[in-house]
C-alpha positions in Angstrom: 12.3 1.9 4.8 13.4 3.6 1.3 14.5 7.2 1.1 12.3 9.6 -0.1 12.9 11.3 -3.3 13.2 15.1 -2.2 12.5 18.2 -4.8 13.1 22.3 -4.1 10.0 23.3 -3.1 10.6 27.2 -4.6 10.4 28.4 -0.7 13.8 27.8 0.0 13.4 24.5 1.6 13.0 20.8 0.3 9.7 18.5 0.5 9.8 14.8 1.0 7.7 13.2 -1.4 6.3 9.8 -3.1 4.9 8.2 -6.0 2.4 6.2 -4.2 0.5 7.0 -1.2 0.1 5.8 2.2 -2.8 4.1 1.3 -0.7 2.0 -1.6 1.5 1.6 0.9 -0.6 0.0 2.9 -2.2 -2.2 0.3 0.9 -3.3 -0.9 2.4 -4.4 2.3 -0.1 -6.4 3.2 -0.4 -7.9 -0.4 3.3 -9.1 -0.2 2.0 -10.6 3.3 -1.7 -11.1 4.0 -1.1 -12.4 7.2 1.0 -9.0 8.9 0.2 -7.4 12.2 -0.4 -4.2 11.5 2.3 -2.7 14.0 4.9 -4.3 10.9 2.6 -3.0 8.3 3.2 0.8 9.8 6.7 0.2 10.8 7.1 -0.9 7.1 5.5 2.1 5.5 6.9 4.3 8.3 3.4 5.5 9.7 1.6 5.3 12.8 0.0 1.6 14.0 -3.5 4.2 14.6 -3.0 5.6 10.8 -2.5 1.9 9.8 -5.2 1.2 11.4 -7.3 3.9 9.5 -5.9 3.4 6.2 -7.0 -0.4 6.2 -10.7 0.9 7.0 -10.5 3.0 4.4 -9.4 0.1 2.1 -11.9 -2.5 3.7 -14.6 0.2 3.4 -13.7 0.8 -0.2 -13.9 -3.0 -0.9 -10.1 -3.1 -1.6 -9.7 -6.0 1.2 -11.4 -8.0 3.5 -10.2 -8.9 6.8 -10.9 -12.1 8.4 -10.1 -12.9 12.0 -8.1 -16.1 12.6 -7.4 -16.7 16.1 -5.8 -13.8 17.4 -4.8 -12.7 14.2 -6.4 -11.0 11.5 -5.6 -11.8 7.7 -6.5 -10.3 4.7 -8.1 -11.1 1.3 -7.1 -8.6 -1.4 -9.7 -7.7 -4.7 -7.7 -7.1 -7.3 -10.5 -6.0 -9.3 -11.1 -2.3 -7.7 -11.0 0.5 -9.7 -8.5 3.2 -8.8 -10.2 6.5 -7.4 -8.8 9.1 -9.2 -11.2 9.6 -12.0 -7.6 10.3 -14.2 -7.1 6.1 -13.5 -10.9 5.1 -12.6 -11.1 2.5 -16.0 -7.5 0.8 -14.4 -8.2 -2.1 -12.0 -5.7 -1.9 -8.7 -4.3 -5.9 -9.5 -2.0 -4.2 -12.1 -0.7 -2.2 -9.4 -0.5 -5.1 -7.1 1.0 -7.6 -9.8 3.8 -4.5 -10.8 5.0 -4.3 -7.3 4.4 -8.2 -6.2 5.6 -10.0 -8.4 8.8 -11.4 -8.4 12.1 -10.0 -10.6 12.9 -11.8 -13.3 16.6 -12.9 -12.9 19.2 -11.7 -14.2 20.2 -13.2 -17.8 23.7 -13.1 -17.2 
């Protein structure tokens, strides 16, 4: 996992903080790979396999993923086509988000 960007906090300490939420996170781990156990999902967005666990309710509840069971294994569908929550983003669907941070890098035109 990444560092975290850190900041003053005015309190004479720092804060660790991110762009994106646990919840993007999430999404966008199992985006890159539908087919994750959720124990790599956590380990890859440094967060406990229970708050995995939550976080992909929330998402499935939301109707950001579905998850289908195949064998012992679950995979999951993504819908590109949710609105963000935050009224500040609500007209933005989350594929933009997905396709930023999925996608692979040009290469370099050296």
């Amino acid at each position: 996992m990444a560092a975290m960007a850190t900041s003053a906090s005015g309190y004479g300490g720092t804060r660790n903080w991110t762009f994106l939420t646990n919840h993007g996170h999430v999404l966008l781990a199992i985006a890159r790979n539908p087919t994750a156990r959720l124990r790599d999902v956590a380990d890859e967005v440094g967060v406990t396999e229970r708050a995995a666990q939550a976080i992909v309710a929330d998402l499935e509840a939301g109707g950001y993923l579905v998850r289908t069971r195949v064998g012992r294994r679950n995979e999951y569908t993504l819908n590109p086509t949710g609105r963000f929550r935050h009224p500040a983003e609500a007209d933005r669907e989350v594929g933009a988000l997905l396709a930023l941070f999925t996608e692979e890098p040009a290469p370099d035109a050296s």
